[in-house]
C-alpha atoms as a printed R data frame, in Angstrom:
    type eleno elety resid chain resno       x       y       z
1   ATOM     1    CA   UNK     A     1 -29.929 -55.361  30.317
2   ATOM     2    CA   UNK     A     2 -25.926 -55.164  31.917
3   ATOM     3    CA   UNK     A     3 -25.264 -56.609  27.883
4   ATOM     4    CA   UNK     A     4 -26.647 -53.531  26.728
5   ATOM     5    CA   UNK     A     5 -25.503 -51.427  28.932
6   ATOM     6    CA   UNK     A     6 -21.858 -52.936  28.171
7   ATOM     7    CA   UNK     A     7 -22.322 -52.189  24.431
8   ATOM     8    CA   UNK     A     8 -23.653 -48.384  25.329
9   ATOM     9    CA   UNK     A     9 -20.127 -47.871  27.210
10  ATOM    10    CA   UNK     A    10 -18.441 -49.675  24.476
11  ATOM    11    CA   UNK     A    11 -19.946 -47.387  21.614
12  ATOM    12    CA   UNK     A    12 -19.354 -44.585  24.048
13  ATOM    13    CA   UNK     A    13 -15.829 -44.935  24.444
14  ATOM    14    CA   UNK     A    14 -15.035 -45.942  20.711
15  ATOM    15    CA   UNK     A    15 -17.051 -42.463  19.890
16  ATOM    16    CA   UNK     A    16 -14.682 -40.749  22.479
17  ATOM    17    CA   UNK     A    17 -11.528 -42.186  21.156
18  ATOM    18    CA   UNK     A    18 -12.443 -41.248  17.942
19  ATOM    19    CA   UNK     A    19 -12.881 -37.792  18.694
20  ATOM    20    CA   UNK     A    20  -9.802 -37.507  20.494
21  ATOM    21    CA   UNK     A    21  -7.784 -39.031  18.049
22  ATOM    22    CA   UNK     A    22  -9.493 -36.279  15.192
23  ATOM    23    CA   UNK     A    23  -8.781 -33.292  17.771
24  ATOM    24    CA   UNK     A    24  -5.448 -34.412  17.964
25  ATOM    25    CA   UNK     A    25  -4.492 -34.762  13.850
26  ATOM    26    CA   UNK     A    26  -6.131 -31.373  13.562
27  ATOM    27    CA   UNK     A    27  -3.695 -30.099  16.172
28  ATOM    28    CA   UNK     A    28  -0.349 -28.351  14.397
29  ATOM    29    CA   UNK     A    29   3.139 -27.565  15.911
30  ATOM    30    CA   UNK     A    30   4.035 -23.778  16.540
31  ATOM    31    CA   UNK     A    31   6.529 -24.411  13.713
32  ATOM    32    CA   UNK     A    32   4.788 -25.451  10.777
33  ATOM    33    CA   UNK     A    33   2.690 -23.250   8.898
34  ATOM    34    CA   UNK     A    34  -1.456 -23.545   9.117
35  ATOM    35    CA   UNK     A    35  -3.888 -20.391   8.981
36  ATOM    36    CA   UNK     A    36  -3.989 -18.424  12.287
37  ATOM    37    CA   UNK     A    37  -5.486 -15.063  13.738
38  ATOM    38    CA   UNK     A    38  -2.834 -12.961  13.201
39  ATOM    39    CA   UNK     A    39  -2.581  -9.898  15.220
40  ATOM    40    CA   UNK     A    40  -0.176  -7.321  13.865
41  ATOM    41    CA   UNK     A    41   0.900  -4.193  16.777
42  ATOM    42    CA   UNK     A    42   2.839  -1.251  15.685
43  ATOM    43    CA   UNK     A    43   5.656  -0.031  17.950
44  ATOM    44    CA   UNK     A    44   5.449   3.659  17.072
45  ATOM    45    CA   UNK     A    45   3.223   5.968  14.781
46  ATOM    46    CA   UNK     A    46   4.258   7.538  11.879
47  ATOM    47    CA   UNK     A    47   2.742   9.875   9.177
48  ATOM    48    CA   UNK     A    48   2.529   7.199   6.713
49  ATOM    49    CA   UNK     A    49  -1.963   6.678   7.759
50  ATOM    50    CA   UNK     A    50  -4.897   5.836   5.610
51  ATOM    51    CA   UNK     A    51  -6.410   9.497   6.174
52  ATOM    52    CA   UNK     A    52  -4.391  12.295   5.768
53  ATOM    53    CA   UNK     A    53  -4.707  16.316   6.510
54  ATOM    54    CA   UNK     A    54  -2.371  18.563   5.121
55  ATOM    55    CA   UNK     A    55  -0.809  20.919   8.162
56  ATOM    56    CA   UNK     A    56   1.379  23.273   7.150
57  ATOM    57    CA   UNK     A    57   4.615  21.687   5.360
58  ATOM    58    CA   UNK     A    58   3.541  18.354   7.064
59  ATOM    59    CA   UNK     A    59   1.049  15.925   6.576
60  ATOM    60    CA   UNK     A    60  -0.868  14.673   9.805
61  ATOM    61    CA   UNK     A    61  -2.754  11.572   9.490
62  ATOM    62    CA   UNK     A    62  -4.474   8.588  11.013
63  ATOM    63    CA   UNK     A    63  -5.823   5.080  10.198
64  ATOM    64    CA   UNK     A    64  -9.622   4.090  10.077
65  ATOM    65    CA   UNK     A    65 -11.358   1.283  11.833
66  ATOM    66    CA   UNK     A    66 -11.774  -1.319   8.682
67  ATOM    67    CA   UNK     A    67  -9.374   0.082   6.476
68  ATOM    68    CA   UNK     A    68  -8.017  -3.136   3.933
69  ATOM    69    CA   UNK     A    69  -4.493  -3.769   3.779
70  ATOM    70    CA   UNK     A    70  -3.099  -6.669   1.679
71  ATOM    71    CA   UNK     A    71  -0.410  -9.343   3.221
72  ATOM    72    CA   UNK     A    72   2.354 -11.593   1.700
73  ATOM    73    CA   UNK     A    73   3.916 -14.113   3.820
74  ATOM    74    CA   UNK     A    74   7.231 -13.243   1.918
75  ATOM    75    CA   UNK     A    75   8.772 -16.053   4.161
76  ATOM    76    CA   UNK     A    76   7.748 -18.393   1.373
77  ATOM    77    CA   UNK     A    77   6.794 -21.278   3.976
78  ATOM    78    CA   UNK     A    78   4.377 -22.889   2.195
79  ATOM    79    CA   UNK     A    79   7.038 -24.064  -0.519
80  ATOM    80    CA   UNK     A    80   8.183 -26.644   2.250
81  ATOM    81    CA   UNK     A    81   4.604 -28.870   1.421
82  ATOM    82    CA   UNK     A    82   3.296 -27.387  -1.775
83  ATOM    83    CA   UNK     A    83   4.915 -28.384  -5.260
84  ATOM    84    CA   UNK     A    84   5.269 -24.825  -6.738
85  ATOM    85    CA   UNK     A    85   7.213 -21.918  -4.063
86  ATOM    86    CA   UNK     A    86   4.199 -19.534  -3.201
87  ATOM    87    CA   UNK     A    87   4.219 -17.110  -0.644
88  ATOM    88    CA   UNK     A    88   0.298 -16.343   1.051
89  ATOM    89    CA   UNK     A    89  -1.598 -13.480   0.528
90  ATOM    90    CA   UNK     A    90  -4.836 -12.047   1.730
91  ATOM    91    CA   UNK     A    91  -6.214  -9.215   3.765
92  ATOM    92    CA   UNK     A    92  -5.952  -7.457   6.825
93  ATOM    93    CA   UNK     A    93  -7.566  -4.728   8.609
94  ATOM    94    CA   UNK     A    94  -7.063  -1.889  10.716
95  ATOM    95    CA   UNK     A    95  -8.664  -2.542  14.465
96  ATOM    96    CA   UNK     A    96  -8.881   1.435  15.587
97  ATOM    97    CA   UNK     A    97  -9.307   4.825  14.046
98  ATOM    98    CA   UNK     A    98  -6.101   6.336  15.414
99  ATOM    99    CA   UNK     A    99  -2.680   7.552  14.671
100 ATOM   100    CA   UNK     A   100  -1.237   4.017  15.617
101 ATOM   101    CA   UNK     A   101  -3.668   0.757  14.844
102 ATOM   102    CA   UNK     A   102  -3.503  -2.963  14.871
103 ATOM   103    CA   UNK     A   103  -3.636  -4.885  12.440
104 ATOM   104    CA   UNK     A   104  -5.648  -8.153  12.259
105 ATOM   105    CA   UNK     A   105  -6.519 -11.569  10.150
106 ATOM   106    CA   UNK     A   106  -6.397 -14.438   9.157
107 ATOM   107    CA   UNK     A   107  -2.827 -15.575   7.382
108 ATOM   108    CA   UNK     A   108  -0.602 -18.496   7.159
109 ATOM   109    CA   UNK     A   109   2.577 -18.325   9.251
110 ATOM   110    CA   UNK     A   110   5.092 -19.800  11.602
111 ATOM   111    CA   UNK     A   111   7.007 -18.553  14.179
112 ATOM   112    CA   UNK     A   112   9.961 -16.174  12.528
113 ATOM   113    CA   UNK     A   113   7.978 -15.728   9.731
114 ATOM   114    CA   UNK     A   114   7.789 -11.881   8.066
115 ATOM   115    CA   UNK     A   115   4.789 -10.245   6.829
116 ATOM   116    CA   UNK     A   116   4.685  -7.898   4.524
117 ATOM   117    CA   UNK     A   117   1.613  -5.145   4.830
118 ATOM   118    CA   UNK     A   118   0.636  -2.849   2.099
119 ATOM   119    CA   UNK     A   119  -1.546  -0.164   2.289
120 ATOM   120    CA   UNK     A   120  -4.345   0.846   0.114
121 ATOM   121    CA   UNK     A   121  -4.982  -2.872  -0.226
122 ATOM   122    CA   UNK     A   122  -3.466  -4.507  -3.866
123 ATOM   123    CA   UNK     A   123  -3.714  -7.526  -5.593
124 ATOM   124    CA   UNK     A   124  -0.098  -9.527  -4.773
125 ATOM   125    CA   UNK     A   125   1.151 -12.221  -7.158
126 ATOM   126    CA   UNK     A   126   1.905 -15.616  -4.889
127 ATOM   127    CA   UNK     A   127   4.690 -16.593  -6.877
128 ATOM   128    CA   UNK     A   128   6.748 -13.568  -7.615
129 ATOM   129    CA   UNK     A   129   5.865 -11.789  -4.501
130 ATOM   130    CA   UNK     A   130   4.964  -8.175  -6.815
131 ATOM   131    CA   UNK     A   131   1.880  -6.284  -7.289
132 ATOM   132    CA   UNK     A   132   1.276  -3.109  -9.442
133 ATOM   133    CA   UNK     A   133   0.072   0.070  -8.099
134 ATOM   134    CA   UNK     A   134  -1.702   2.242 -10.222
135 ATOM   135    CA   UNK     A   135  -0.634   6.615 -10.181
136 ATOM   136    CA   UNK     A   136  -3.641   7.596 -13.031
137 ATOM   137    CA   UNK     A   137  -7.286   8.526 -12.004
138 ATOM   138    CA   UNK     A   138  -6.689  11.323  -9.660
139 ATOM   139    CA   UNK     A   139  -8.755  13.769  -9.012
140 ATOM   140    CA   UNK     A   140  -6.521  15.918  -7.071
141 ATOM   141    CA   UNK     A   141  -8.107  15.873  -3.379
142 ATOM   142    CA   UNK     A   142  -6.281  14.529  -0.134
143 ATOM   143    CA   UNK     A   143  -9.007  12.644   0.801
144 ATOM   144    CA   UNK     A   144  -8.566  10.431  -2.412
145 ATOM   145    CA   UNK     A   145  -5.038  10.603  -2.180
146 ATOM   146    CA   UNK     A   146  -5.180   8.957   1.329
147 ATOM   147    CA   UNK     A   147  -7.615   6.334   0.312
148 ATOM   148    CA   UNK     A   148  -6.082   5.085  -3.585
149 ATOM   149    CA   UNK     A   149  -2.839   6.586  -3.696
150 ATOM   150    CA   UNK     A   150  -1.182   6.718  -0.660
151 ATOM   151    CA   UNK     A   151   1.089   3.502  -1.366
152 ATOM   152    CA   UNK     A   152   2.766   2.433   2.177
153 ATOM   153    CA   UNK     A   153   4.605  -0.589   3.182
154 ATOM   154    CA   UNK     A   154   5.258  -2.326   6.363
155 ATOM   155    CA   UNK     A   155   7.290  -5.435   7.587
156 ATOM   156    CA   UNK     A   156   5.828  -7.371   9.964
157 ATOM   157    CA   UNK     A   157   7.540 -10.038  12.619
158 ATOM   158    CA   UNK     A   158   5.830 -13.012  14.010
159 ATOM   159    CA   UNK     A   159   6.856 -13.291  17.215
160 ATOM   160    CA   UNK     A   160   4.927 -15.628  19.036
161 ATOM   161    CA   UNK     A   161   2.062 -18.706  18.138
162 ATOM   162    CA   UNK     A   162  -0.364 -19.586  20.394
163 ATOM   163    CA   UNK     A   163  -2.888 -22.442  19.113
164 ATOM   164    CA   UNK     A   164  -4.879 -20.800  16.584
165 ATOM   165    CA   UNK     A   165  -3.519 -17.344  16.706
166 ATOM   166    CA   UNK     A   166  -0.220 -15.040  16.270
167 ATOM   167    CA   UNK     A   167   1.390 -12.373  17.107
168 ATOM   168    CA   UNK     A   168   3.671  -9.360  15.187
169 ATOM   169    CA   UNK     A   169   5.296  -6.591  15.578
170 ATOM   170    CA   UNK     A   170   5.631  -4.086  12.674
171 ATOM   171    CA   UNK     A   171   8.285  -0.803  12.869
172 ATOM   172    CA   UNK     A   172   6.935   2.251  11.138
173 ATOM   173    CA   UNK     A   173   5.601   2.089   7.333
174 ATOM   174    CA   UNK     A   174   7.296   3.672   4.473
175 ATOM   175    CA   UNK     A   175   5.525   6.044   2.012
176 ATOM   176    CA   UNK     A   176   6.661   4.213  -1.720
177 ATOM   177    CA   UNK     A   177   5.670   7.353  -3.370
178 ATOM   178    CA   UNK     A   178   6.090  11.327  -3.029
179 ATOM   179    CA   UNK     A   179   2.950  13.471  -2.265
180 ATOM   180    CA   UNK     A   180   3.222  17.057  -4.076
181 ATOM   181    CA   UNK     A   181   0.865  19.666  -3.535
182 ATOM   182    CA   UNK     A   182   0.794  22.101  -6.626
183 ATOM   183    CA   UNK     A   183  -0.152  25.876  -7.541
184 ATOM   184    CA   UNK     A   184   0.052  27.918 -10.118
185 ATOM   185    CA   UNK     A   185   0.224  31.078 -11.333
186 ATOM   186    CA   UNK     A   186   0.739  33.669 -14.742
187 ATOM   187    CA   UNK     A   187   2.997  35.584 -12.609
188 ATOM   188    CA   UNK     A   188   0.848  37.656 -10.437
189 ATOM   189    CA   UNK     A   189  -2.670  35.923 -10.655
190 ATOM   190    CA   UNK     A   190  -3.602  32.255  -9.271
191 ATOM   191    CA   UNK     A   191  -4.312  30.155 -12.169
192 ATOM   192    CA   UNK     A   192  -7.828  28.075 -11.531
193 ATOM   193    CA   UNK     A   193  -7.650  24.258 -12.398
194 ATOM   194    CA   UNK     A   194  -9.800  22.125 -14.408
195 ATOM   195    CA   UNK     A   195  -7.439  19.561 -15.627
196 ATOM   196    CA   UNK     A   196  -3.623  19.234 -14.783
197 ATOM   197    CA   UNK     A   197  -1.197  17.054 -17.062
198 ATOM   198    CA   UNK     A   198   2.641  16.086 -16.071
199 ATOM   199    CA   UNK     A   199   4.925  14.668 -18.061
200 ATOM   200    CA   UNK     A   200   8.645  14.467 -18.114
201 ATOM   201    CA   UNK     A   201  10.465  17.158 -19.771
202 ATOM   202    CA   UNK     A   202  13.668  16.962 -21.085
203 ATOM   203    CA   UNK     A   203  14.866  15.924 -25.077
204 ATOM   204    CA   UNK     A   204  14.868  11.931 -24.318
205 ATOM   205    CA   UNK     A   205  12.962   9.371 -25.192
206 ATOM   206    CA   UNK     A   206  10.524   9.674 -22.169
207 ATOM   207    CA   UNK     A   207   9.773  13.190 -23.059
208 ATOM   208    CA   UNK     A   208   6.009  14.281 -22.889
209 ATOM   209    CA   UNK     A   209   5.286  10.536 -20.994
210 ATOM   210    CA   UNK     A   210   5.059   9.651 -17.629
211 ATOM   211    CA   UNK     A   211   4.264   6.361 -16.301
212 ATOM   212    CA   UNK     A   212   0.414   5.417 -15.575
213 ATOM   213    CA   UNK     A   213   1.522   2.125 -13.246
214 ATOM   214    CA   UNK     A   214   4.570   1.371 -11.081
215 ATOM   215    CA   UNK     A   215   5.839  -2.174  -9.859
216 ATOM   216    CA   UNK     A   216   6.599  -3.364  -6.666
217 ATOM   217    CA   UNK     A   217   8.842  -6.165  -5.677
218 ATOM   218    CA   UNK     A   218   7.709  -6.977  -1.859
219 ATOM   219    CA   UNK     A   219  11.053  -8.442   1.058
220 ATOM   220    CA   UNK     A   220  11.596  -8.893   4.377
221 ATOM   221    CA   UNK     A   221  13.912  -5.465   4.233
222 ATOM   222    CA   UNK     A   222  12.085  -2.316   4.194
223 ATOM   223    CA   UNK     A   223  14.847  -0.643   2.508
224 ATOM   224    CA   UNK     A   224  15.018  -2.717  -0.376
225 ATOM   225    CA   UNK     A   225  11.321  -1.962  -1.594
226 ATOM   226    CA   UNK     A   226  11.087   0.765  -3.940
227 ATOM   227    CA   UNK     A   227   8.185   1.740  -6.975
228 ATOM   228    CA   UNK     A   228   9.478   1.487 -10.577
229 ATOM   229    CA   UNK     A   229   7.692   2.700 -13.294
230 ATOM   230    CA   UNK     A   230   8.184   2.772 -17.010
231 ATOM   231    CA   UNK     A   231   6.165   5.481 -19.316
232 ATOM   232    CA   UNK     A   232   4.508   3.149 -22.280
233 ATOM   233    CA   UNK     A   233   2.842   5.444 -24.591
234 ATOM   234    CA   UNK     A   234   2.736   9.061 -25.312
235 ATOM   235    CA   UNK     A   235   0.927  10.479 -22.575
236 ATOM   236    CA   UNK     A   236   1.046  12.260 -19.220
237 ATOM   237    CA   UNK     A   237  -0.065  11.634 -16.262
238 ATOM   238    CA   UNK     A   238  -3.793  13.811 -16.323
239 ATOM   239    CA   UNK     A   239  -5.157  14.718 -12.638
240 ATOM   240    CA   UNK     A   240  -8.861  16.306 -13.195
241 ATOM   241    CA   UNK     A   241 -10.605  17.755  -9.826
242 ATOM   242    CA   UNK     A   242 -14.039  17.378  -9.256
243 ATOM   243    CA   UNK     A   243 -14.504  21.036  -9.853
244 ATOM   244    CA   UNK     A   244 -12.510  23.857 -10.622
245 ATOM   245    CA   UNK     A   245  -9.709  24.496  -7.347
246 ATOM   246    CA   UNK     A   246  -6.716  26.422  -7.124
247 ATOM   247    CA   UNK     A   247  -4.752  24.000  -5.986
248 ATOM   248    CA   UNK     A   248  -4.105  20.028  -6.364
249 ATOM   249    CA   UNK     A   249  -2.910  17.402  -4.645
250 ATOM   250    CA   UNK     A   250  -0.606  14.504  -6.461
251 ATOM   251    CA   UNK     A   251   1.147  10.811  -5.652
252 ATOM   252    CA   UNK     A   252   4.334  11.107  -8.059
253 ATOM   253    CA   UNK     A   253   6.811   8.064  -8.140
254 ATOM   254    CA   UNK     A   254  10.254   8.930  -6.784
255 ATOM   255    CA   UNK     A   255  12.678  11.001  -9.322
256 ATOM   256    CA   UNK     A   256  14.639   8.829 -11.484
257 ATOM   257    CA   UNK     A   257  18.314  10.033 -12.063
258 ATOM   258    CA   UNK     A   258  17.867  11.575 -15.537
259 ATOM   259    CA   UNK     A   259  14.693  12.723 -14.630
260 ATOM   260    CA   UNK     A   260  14.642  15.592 -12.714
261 ATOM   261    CA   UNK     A   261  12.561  18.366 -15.104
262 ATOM   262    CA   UNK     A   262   8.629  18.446 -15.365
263 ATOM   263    CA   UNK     A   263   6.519  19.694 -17.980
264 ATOM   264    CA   UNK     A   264   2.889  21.431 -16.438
265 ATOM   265    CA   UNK     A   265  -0.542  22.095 -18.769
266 ATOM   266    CA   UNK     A   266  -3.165  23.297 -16.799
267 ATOM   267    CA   UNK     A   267  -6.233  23.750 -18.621
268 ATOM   268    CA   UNK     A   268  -9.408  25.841 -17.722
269 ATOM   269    CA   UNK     A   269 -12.223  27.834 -19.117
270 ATOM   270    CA   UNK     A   270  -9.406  30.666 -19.972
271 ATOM   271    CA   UNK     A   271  -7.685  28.282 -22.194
272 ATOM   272    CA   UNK     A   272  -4.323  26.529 -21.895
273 ATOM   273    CA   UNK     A   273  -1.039  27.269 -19.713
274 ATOM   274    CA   UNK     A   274   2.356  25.745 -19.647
275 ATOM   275    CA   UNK     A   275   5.882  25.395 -18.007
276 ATOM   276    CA   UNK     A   276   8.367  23.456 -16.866
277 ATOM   277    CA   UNK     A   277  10.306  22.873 -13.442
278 ATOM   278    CA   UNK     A   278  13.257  20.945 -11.897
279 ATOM   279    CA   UNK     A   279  12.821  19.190  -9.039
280 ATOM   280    CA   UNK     A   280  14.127  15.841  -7.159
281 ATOM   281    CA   UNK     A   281  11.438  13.710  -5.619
282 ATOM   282    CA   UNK     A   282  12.328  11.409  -2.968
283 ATOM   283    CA   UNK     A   283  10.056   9.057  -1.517
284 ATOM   284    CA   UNK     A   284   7.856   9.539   1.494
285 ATOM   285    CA   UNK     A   285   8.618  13.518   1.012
286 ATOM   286    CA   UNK     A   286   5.909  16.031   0.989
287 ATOM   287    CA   UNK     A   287   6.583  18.426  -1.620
288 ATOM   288    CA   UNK     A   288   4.702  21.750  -1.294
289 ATOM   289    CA   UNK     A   289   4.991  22.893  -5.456
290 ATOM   290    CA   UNK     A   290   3.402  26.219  -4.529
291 ATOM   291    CA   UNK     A   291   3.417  29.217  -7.001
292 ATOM   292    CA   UNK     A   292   5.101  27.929 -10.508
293 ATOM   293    CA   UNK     A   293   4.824  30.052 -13.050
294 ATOM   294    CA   UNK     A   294   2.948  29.315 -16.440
295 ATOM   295    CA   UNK     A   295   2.738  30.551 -19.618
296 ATOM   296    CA   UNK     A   296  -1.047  31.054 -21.133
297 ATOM   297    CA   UNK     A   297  -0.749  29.496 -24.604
298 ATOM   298    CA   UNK     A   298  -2.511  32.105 -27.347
């Protein structure tokens, strides 16, 4: 009986080590990279928001509880064990409907590391740290512009590591793209829309085109992330409402420096109107396009 006893305590203790010894290997210093619950705080609110309301030349907005945001970990630590340089990517989401949010999930990171945060949520290549956001499909409304258009993008800092978990602090997001609100009219009467096309205007190459995707190169400085896009094939870019409105809502890609004219074709029941304007588009601007003039084609 005391020799089985004895071999009891002895299994029990070799069982005991072994555990310890497995909770211990699975155990990772704060500096090396592993997945942890990252929890991302902004520091102030903006007007760059997943839901947005237009009020008067401004646009007021706020996130909503689950929105998806895509990540890159444009630190690149994973190149230290992997063979290839990749930078991780996944998903966040927003913890609050509110002006301000925070951001949570689960991503790879050290200490120092920065996060990049996009919003709506992309698909991010690893290796070259772009995605592609996409300008065509619009149908016009604010509420779709918010949700699919919208393009913002954040910087995140990982400040502390705790375990299992993170923390990060994020400054205000940037708008990548301009919002324009559009009108029209003959001259005296409102011009109803059924379909809108914009092109770029002008006697170059890129006349009559305007690009359907833009590219987007993600860093660790805010300032150096900008949409570029480059019209393919002869077309514009065609915004069709889900009914007839007066008015139109649009996510246009900053001016480039030769390209500051626009070419209009609203169509409706009446038939077909057209016109040009001159404008500069800057990112993040709200552009209230009220009241251009058309001419009704015959």
């Amino acid at each position: 009986m005391n020799y089985l006893k004895g071999v009891s305590a002895g299994v029990l203790l070799t069982l005991m080590t072994a555990c310890s010894g497995s909770d211990s290997s699975e155990m990772q210093p704060a500096d090396e990279p592993q997945v942890r619950h990252l929890v991302i705080t902004q520091v102030e609110a903006d007007d760059t928001r997943a839901t947005l309301t237009d009020a008067a030349e401004t646009l007021a907005a706020s996130w909503t509880k689950g929105d998806e945001l895509t990540y890159c970990n444009v630190s690149g630590k994973m190149g230290v064990t992997t063979p290839s340089l990749t930078f991780p990517t996944g998903t966040l989401t927003a913890a609050a409907t509110a002006a301000m949010s925070r951001f949570t999930g689960d991503v790879t990171c050290m200490p120092g590391d920065f996060i990049s945060v996009i919003y709506p949520a992309a698909t991010v290549n690893e290796t070259t740290k772009g995605y592609t956001i996409t300008l065509s499909g619009q149908d016009g409304s604010l509420n779709t512009l918010a949700e699919r258009y919208h393009y913002v993008y954040g910087v995140a800092s990982v400040t502390g590591v705790s375990g299992n978990t993170a923390t990060a602090t994020m400054q205000p997001m940037k708008s990548l793209l301009t919002v324009c609100k559009f009108s029209f009219t003959d001259g005296t009467n409102v011009i109803p829309i059924v379909s809108l096309n914009i092109s770029y205007g002008g006697s170059d190459s890129n006349t009559g085109k305007y690009p359907q995707t833009a590219s987007v190169v993600c860093s660790d400085s805010q300032a150096d992330v900008h949409a570029a896009g480059v019209a393919t094939d002869n077309t514009g870019l065609t915004v069709t409402p889900a009914s007839e409105t007066n008015e139109v809502y649009v996510a246009l890609l900053p001016t480039q420096s030769n390209k500051t004219e626009f070419r209009f074709t609203v169509t409706n029941s009446s038939g077909t109107y057209t016109g040009v304007a001159k404008a500069t588009l800057n990112e993040g601007e709200y552009v209230r396009a009220t009241g251009l003039k058309l001419t009704k084609n015959l």
